[in-house]
N, C-alpha and C positions, 0 to 999 in steps of 0.2 A: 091454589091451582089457577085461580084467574091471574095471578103476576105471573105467572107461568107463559099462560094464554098468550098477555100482552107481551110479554117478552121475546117469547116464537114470532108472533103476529108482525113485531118490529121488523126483527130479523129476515121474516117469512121463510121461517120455518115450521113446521105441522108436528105440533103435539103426538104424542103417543097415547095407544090406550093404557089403561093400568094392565098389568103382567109384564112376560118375558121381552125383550127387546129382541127384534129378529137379528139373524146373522148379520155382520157387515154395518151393525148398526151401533154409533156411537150414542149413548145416554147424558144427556150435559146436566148439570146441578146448574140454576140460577137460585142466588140468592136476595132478593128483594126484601131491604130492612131486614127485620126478626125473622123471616117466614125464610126455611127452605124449601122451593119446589123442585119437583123432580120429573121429568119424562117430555122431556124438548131432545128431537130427536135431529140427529146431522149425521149424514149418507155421504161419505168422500165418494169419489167418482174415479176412474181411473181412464188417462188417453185425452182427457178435458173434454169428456163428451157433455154437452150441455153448457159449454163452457165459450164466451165470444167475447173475444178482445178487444176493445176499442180502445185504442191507441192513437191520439190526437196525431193531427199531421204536423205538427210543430215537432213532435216528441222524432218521428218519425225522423224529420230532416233532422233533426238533431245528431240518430243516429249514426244518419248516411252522413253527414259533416264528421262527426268522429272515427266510423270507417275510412274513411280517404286519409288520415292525417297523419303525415309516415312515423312522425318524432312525438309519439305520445307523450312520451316523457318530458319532452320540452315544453308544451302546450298545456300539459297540469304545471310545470313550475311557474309558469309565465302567469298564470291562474292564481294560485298561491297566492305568488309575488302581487298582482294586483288588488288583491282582496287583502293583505296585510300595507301596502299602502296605501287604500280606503281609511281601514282602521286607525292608522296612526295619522292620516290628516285629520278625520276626526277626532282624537285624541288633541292635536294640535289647536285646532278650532276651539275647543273645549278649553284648554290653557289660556288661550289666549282670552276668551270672552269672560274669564274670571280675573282677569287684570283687572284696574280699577278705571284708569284715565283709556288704555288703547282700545276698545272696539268706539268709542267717542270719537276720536282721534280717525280710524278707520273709516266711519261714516262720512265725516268731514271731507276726507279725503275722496270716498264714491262720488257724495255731493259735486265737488269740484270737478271733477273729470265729465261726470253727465251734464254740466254746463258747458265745459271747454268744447266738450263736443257736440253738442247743439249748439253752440255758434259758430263753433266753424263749420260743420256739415250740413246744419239745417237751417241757419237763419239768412244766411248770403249765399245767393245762385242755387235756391235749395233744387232748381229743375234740371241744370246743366247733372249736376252732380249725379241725384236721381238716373236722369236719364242714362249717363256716361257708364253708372254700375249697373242698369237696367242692359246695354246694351252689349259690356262685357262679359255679363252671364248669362244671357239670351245668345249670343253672336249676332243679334238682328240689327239690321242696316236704318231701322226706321224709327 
């Protein structure tokens, strides 16, 4: 009976005494190991009296974004469709990196471009430049 205990206690739910189970009242068997207990008692409720929903406000806008969204059907296929080409660039990746000579070859290749492009973009006039994209995504005059 005390695996019983603990097992309500988890739950929090309240033990029964020994005898009849009143109306309206479910009986649960837990089984801990060997031992079956008996008399963990769970009361449905009806109308969700007692009952408060916390519903993150993520989930919430989530909703109301899927409310507005006239062409359901297009917006799960588009969904779909993104999530099976996730998987099959990964799959790809996967192929690929079991080659022998190309993800070597690959590197090399990264290598080179993160050079090209620190010296042209960062090593000569690294201020003008800075500044010039500094000012085209700002719009500031200074």
């Amino acid at each position: 009976m005390a695996t019983a205990c603990r097992f309500a206690a988890q739950l929090g739910l309240a033990t029964l005494p020994r005898g009849r189970a009143p109306a309206g009242v479910v009986v649960a068997v837990a089984q801990c190991g060997s031992k079956v207990s008996r008399g963990v008692a769970v009361r449905a409720t009806s109308g969700g009296e007692g009952v408060t929903e916390d519903v993150p406000e993520i989930v919430k806008a989530a909703q109301d974004a899927w409310d507005k969204v006239e062409d359901k059907y297009a917006v799960a296929a588009i969904g779909v469709a993104a999530i099976v080409a996730l998987w099959t660039a990964a799959g790809a990746l996967k192929a690929i990196d079991k080659l022998p000579l190309l993800p070597g070859v690959l590197e090399i290749v990264g290598i080179g471009y993160t050079g090209w492009f620190t010296y042209r973009n960062l090593v000569f006039q690294p201020d003008s430049k800075v500044k010039s994209t500094y000012k085209e995504i700002t719009g500031s005059s200074s």
